[in-house]
N, C-alpha and C positions, 0 to 999 in steps of 0.2 A: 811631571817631567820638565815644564817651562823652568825652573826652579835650579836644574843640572844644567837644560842646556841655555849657555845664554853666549856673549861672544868670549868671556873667559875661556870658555871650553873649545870653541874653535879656532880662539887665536894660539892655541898648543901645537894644531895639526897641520900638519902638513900638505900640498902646500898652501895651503887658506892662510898662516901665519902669516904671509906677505900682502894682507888684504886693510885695508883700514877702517875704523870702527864702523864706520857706515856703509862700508859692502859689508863686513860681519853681520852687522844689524839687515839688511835686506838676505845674507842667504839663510839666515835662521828659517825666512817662510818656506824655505825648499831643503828644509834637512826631514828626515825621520827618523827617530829614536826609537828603537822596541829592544824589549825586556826579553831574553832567554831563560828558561829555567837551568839549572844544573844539572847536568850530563843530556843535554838533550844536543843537536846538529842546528846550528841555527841556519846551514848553506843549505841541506838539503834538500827543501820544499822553494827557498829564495835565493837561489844562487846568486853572487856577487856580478854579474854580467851587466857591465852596464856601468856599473855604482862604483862610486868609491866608497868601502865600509872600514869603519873605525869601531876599534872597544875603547867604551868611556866609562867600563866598570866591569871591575871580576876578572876573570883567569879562560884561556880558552887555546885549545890543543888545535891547530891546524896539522892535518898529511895531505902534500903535495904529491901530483901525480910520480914524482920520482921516489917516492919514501921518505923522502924527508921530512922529519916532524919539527914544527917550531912553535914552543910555548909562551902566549904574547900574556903579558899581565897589563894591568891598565899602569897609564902614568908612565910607562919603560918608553923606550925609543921606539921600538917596534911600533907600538901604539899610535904614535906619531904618526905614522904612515899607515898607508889603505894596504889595509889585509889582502895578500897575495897578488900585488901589482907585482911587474917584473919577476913574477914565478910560474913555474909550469900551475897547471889545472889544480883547483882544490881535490882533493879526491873525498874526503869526510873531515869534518869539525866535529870537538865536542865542550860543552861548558864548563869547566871543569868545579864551577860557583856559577852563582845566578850572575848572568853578564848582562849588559847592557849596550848596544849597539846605535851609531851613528849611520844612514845610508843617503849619501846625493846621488845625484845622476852625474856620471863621467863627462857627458857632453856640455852642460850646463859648466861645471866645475871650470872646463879646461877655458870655456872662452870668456868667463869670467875673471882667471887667468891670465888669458893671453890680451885681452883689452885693456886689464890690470899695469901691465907689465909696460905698454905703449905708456900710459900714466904714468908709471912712475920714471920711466927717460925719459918723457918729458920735464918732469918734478926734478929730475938731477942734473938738469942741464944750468950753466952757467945764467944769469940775470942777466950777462948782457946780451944774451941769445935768443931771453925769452921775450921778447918786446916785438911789437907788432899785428898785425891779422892772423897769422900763423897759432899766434902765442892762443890768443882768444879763441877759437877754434877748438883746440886740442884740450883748453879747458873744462871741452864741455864733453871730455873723458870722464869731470865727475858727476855731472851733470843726468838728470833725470833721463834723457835720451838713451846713456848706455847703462840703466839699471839694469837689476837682475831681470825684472819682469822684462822688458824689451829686448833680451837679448835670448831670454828664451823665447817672446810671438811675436818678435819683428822683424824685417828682413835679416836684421843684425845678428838673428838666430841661426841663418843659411850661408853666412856669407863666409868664403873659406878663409884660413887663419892666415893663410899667402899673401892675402888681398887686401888685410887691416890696414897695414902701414904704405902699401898705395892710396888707400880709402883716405889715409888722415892726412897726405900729402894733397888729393887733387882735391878732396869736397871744400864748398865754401860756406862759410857762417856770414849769413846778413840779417841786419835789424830791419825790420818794419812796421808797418806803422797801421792805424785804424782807418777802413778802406781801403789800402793799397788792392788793386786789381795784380796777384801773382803770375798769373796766366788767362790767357783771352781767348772765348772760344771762335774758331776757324784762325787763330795762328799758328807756324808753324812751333814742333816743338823741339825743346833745347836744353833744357832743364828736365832733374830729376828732382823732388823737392821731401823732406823730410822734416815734422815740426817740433821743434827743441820745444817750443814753448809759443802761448799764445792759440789764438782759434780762427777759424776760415767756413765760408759758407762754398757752397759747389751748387755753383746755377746752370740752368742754359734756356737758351730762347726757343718758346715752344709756345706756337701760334701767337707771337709779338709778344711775351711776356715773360718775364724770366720765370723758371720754376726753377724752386730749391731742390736738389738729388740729395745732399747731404752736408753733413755736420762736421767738419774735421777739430779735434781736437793733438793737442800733444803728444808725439807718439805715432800719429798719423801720416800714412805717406801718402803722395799724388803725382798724375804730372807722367808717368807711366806708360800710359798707354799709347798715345802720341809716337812714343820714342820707339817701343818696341814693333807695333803694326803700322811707321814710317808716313802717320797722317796727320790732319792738322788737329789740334784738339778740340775735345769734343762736348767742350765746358768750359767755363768763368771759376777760376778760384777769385775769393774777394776775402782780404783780410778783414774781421771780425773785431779783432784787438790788436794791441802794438805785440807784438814778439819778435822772435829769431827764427831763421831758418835754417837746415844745413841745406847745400843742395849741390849737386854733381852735373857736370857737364853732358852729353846723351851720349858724345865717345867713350868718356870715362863709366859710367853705367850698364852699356851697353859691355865692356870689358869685364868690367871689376864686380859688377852684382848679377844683371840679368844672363847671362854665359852661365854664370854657375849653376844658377836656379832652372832654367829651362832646359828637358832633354827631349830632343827628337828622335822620331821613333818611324821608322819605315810601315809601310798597309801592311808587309806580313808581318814582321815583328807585332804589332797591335793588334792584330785576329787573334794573335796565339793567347797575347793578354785578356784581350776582353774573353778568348774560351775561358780561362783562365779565372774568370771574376771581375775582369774591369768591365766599365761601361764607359759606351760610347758619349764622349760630354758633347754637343751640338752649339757652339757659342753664336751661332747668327740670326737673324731675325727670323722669327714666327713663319714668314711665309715660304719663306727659302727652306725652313725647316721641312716643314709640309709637303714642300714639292719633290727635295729628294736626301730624304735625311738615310741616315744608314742604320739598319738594322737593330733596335732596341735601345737604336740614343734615347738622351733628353736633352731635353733643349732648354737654354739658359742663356738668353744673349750675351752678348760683353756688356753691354750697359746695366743688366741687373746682375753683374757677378757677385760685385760685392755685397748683394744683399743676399747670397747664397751662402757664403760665409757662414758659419755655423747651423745652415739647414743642411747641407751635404755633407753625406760621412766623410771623416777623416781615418775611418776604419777601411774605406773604398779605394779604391787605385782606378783614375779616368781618364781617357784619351781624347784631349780636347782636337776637334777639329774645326774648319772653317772650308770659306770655297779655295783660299791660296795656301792659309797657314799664318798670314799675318794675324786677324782677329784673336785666333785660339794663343798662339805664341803671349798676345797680352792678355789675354783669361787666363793661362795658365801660369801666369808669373806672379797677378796677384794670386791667385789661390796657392802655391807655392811659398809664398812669402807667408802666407795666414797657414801653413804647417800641411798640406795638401800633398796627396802623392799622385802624380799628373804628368803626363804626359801630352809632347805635341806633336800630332800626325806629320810627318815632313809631307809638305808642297800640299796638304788639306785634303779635297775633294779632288783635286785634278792629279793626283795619286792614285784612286779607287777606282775603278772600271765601275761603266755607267753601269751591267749587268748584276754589279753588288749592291748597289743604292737602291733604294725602296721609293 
């Protein structure tokens, strides 16, 4: 199948034709091609919900929920386009020849797209427009940061399409350098930071000695937590290598990413959820847990969130709390951003009547 599909085949379709050899070349990892047999429903059992699906071979009878039938062959214009966008409901397909079928995800597509499209008015803009810090910045639209991978597990995955061209006006691109100290812990915080490139070590002092928490590489964000639960930070980032960073101011942040990502949720609304299947996520320390945690939590400080990151289902839906709502509000935002469906208790514990706490 590697053999059919390569980016000649998606530079035909629509609208991916507007994409340049090297996003072609990154969405190939996120297409699927499967083969139908003749007369058989390829929507039936895989409905197109979701997807944008293309025929890249054979003959195929789509009926619309209004009776209308329209017969797509490959290579036509129709083909060009994803099968029964701006149409009522599929009601039955059939193969009319062994077909052969293209399927992405609609939500991938669109902001691969929509980030696409900021690049390219940047690219059409006059020379002597393009000079500057600005310029440099917006450059790094081609850049590793806003590939296909990061933009489906990175904040840049959640972030709404309204908000891009704020994002590319307030965020800043700055070089650094090997050692540079990014952030110190017990300052206050100011910065959101995001790394185009290059690596960072994440310490803090713990009985007069730094211990390492982690490892940030490219791709990686920090800097977070600070901003959202309104404290000083609670770590040393130390540059590792010379790189670049992007990084956002804590108003512009607090506006343009974390608003989106975070939804708070009132004590009754979150009983009905957790009846429902959620559970209760407990982000404070062990002992505070202990003493009066809520009914079938678990407990995950903020400090080890991110090492919770691929242990907690992402099949789960949780309702982080805390004793105000600060702490869970930044638990919830990284878990949010790593693809998490999450919730945060408005006002914590001092929301809940003592009589419901354990």
């Amino acid at each position: 199948m590697q053999d059919i599909l390569d980016i000649r085949v998606l530079a035909s379709l629509e609208p991916i034709s507007s994409f340049s050899p090297a996003r072609l070349r990154e969405l190939l990892d996120y297409c699927h091609v499967e083969t139908v047999a003749q007369g058989n429903d390829p929507f039936k059992d895989h409905p197109p919900t979701g997807q944008s699906v293309y025929l890249l071979r054979g003959e195929l009878e789509v009926v619309y929920e209004d009776d209308n039938r329209v017969l797509i062959r490959s290579g036509s214009e129709w083909a060009r386009h994803p099968i029964g966008k701006r149409q009522p409901s599929i009601r039955m397909s059939q193969a009319l020849s062994n077909v052969q079928l293209l399927r992405v995800d609609d939500d991938l597509l669109d902001r691969m797209v929509t980030w696409d499209q900021f690049a390219y008015h940047e690219d059409a803009r006059p020379a002597s427009m393009k000079e500057g810090p600005d310029h440099a910045l917006k450059k790094l639209l081609h850049s590793g940061m806003f590939s296909a991978e990061n933009l489906s597990n990175s904040p840049f995955a959640h972030l709404p399409s309204a908000n891009i061209g704020e994002l590319l006006n307030r965020i800043e691109a700055i070089a650094v350098w090997d050692r540079d100290v990014i952030i110190r812990e017990g300052d206050e915080g100011d910065y959101y930071y995001l790394i185009e490139s290059g690596r960072a070590q994440v310490t803090r002092l713990v009985g007069g000695a730094n211990l390492v928490l982690a490892e940030l590489k490219a791709g990686d964000v920090f800097g977070e937590e600070a901003l959202i639960s309104d404290s000083k930070r609670n770590a040393t980032v130390t540059m590792k290598s010379n790189g670049v960073l992007l990084r956002l101011k804590k108003q512009d942040f607090m506006e343009l990413m974390q608003e989106p990502l975070l939804h708070h949720i009132s004590y009754q609304d979150a009983k009905q959820k957790v009846a429902q299947g959620a559970i209760w996520l407990d982000v404070r320390h062990p002992p505070e847990y202990r003493y009066d945690k809520l009914p079938g939590a678990i407990n995950v400080p903020l400090n080890d969130i991110r090492n919770a990151i691929g242990v907690l289902s992402k099949a789960t839906t949780y309702v982080a709390y805390c004793q105000s709502g600060r702490r869970s509000a930044a638990a919830a935002f990284i878990l949010a951003q790593a693809g998490y469906d999450v919730y945060v208790l408005e006002n914590g514990l001092w929301a809940v009547p003592k009589a419901q706490q354990q």
